[in-house]
N, CA, C and O atoms as a GROMACS GRO file, in nm:
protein
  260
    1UNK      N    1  -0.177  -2.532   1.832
    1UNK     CA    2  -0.309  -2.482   1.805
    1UNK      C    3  -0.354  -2.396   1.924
    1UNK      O    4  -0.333  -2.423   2.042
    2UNK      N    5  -0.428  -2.273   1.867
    2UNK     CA    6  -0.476  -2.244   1.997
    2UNK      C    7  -0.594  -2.253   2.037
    2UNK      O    8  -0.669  -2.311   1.959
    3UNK      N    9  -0.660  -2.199   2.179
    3UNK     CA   10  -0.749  -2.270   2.208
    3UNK      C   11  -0.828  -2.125   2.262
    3UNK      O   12  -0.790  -2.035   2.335
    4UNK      N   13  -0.982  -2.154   2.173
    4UNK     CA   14  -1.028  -2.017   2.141
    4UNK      C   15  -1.162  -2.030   2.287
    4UNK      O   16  -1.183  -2.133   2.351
    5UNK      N   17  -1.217  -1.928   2.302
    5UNK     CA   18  -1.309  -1.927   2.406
    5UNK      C   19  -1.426  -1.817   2.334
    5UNK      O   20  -1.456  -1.704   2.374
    6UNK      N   21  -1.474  -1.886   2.224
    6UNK     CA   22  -1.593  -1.773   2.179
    6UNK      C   23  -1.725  -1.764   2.260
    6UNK      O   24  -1.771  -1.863   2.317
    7UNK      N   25  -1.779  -1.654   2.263
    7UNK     CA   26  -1.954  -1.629   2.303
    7UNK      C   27  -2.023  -1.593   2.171
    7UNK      O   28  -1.984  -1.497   2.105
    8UNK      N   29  -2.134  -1.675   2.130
    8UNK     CA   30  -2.185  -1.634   2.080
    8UNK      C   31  -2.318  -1.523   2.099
    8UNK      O   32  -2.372  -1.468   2.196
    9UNK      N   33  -2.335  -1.523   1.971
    9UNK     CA   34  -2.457  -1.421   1.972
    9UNK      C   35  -2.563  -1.481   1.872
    9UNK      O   36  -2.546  -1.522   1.757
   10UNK      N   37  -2.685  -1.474   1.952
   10UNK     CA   38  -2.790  -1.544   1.861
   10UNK      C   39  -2.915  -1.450   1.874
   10UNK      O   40  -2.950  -1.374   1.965
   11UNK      N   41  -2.980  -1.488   1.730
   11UNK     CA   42  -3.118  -1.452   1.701
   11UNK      C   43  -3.218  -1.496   1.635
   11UNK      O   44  -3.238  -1.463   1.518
   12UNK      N   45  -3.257  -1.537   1.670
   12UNK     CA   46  -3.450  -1.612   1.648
   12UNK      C   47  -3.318  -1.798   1.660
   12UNK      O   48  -3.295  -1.886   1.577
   13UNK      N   49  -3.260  -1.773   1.822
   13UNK     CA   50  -3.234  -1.918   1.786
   13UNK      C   51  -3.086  -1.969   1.746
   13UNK      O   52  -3.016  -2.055   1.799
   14UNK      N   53  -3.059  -1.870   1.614
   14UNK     CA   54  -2.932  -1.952   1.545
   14UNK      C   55  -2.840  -1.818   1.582
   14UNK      O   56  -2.876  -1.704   1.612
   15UNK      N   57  -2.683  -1.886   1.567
   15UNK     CA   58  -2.574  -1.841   1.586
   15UNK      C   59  -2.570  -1.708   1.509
   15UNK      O   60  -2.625  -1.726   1.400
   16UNK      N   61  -2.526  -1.576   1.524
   16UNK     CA   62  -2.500  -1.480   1.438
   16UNK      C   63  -2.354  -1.437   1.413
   16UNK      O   64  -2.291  -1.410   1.311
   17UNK      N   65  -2.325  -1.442   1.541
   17UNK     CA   66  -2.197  -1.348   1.609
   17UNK      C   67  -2.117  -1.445   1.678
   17UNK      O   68  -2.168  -1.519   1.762
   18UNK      N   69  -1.987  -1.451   1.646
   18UNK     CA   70  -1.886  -1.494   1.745
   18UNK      C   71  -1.816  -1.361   1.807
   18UNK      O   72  -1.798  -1.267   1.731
   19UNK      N   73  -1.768  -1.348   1.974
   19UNK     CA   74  -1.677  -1.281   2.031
   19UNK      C   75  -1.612  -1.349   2.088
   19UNK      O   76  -1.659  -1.442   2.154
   20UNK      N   77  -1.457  -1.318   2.080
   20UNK     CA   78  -1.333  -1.326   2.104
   20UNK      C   79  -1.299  -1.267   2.229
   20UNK      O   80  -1.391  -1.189   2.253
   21UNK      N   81  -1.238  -1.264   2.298
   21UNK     CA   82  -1.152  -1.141   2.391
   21UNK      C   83  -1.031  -1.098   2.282
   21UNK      O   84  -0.981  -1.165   2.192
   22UNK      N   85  -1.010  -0.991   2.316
   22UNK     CA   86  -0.904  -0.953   2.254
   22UNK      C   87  -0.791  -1.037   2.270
   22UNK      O   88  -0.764  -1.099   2.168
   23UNK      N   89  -0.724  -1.055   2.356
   23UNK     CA   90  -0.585  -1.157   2.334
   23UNK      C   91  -0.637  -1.277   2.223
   23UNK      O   92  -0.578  -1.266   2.115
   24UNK      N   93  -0.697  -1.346   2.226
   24UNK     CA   94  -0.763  -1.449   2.119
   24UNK      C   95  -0.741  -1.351   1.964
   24UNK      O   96  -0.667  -1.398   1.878
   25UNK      N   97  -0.769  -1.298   1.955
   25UNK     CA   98  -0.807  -1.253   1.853
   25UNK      C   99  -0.639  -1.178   1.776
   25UNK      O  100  -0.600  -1.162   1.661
   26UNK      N  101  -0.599  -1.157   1.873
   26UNK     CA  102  -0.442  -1.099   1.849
   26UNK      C  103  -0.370  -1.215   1.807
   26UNK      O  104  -0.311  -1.219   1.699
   27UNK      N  105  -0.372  -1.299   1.882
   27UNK     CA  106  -0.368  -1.480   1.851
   27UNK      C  107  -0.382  -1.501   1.672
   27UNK      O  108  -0.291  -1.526   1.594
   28UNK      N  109  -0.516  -1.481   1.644
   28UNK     CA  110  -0.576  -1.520   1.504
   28UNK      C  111  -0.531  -1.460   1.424
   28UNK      O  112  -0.505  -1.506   1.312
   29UNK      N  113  -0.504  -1.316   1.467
   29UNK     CA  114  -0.427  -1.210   1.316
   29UNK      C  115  -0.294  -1.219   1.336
   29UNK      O  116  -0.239  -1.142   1.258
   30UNK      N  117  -0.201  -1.289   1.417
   30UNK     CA  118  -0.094  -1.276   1.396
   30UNK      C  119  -0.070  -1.439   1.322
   30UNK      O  120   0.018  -1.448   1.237
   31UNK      N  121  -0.135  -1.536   1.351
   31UNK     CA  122  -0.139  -1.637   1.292
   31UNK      C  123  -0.172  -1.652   1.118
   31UNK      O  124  -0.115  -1.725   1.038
   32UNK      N  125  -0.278  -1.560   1.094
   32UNK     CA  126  -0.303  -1.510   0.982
   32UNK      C  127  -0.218  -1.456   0.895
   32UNK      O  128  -0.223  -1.471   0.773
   33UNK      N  129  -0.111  -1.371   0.979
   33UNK     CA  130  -0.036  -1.267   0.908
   33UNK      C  131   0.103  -1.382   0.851
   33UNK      O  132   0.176  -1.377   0.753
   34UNK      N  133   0.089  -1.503   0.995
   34UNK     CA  134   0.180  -1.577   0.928
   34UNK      C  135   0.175  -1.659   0.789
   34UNK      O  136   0.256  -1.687   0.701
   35UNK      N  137   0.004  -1.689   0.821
   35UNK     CA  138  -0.009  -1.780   0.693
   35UNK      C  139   0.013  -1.701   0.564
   35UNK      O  140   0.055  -1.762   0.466
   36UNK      N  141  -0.007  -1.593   0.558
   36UNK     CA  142  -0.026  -1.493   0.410
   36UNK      C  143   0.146  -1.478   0.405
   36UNK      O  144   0.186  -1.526   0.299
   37UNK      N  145   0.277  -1.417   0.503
   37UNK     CA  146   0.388  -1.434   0.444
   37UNK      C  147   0.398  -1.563   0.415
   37UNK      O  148   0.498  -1.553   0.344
   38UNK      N  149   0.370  -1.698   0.413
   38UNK     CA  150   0.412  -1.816   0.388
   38UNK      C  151   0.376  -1.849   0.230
   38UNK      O  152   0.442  -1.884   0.132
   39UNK      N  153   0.210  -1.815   0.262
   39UNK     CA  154   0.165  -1.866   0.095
   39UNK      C  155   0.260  -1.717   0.024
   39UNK      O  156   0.271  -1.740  -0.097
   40UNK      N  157   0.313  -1.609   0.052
   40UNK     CA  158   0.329  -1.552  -0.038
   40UNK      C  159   0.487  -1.600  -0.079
   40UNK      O  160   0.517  -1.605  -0.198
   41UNK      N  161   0.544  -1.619  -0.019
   41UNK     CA  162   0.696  -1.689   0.021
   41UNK      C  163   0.648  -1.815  -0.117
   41UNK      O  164   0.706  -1.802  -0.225
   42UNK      N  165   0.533  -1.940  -0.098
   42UNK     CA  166   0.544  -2.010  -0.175
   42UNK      C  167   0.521  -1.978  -0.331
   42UNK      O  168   0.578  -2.037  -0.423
   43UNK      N  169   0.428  -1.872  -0.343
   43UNK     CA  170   0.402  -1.785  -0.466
   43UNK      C  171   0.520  -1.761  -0.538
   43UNK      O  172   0.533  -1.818  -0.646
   44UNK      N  173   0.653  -1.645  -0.472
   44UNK     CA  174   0.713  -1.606  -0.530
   44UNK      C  175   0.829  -1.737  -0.520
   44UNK      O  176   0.928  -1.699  -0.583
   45UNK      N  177   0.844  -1.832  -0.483
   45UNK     CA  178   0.902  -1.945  -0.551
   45UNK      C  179   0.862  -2.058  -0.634
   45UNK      O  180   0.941  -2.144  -0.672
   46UNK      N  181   0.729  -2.057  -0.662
   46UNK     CA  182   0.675  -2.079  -0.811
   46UNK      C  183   0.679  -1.968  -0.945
   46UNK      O  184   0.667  -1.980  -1.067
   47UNK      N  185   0.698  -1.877  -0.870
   47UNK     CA  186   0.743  -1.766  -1.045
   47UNK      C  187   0.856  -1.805  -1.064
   47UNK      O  188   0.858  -1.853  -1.177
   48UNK      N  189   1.004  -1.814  -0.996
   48UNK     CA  190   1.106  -1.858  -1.019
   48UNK      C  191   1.162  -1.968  -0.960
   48UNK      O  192   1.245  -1.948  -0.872
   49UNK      N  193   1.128  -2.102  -0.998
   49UNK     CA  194   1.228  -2.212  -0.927
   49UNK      C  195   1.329  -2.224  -0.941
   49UNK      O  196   1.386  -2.298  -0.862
   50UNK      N  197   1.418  -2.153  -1.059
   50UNK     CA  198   1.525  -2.169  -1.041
   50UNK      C  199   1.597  -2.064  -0.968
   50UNK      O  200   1.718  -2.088  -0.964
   51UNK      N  201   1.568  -1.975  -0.919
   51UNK     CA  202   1.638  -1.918  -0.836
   51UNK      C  203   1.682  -1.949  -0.703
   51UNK      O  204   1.603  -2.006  -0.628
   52UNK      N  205   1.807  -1.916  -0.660
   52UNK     CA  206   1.892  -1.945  -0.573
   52UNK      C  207   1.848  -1.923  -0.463
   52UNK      O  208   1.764  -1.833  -0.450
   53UNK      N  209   1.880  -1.978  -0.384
   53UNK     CA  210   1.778  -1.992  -0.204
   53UNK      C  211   1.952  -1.976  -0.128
   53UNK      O  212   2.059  -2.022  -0.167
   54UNK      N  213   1.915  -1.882   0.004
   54UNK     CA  214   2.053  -1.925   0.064
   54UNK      C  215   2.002  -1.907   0.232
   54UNK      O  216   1.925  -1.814   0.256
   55UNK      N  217   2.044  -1.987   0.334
   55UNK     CA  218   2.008  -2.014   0.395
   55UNK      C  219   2.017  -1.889   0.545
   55UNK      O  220   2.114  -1.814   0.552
   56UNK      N  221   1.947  -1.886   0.613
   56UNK     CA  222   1.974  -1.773   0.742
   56UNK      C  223   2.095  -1.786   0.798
   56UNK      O  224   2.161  -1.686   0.827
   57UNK      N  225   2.143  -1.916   0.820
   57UNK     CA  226   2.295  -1.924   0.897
   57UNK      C  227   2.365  -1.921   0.793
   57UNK      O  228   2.482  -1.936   0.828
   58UNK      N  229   2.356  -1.908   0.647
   58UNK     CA  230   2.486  -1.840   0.540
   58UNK      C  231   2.471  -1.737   0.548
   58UNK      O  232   2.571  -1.687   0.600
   59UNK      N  233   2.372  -1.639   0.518
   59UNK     CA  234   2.354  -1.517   0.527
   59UNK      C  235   2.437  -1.468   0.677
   59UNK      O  236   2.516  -1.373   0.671
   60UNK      N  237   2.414  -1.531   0.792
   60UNK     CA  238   2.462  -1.437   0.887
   60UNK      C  239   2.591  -1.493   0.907
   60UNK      O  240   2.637  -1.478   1.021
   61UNK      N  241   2.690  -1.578   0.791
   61UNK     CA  242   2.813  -1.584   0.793
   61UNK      C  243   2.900  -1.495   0.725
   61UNK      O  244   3.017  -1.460   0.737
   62UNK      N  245   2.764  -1.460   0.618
   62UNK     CA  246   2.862  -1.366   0.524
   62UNK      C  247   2.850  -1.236   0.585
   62UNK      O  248   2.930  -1.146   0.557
   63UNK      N  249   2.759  -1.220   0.661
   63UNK     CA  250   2.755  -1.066   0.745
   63UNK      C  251   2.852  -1.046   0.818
   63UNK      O  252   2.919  -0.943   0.817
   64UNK      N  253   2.877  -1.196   0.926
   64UNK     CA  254   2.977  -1.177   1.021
   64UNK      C  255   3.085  -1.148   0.997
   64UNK      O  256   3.110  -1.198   0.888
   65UNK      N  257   3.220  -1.064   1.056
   65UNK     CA  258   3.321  -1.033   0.985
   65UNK      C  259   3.416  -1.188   1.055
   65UNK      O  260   3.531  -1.212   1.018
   0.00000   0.00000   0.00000
């Protein structure tokens, strides 16, 4: 997990605005970007369960000569 360091921004009182520093925030969209290939990864193996899965270390056996 990471560990965020927001400032807020307030008016009449209540919270409006969160800021990030940029590295934080590079943090969140790359984390993001992971979650969306994942759910999409799980998506397109609910359209087809029966299709064949093959693993990264088969794949880079059949590459290897």
């Amino acid at each position: 997990m990471i560990e965020l360091h927001p400032e807020f921004l307030t008016k009449d009182g209540q919270k409006q605005f969160a800021v990030l520093s940029y590295e934080e925030f590079l943090k969140i969209k790359e984390l993001l970007e992971d979650l969306e290939d994942l759910r999409d990864l799980r998506d397109a193996k609910k359209e087809d369960p029966d299709n064949l899965s093959v693993s990264l270390s088969d794949v880079k056996k059949m590459l290897m000569p």
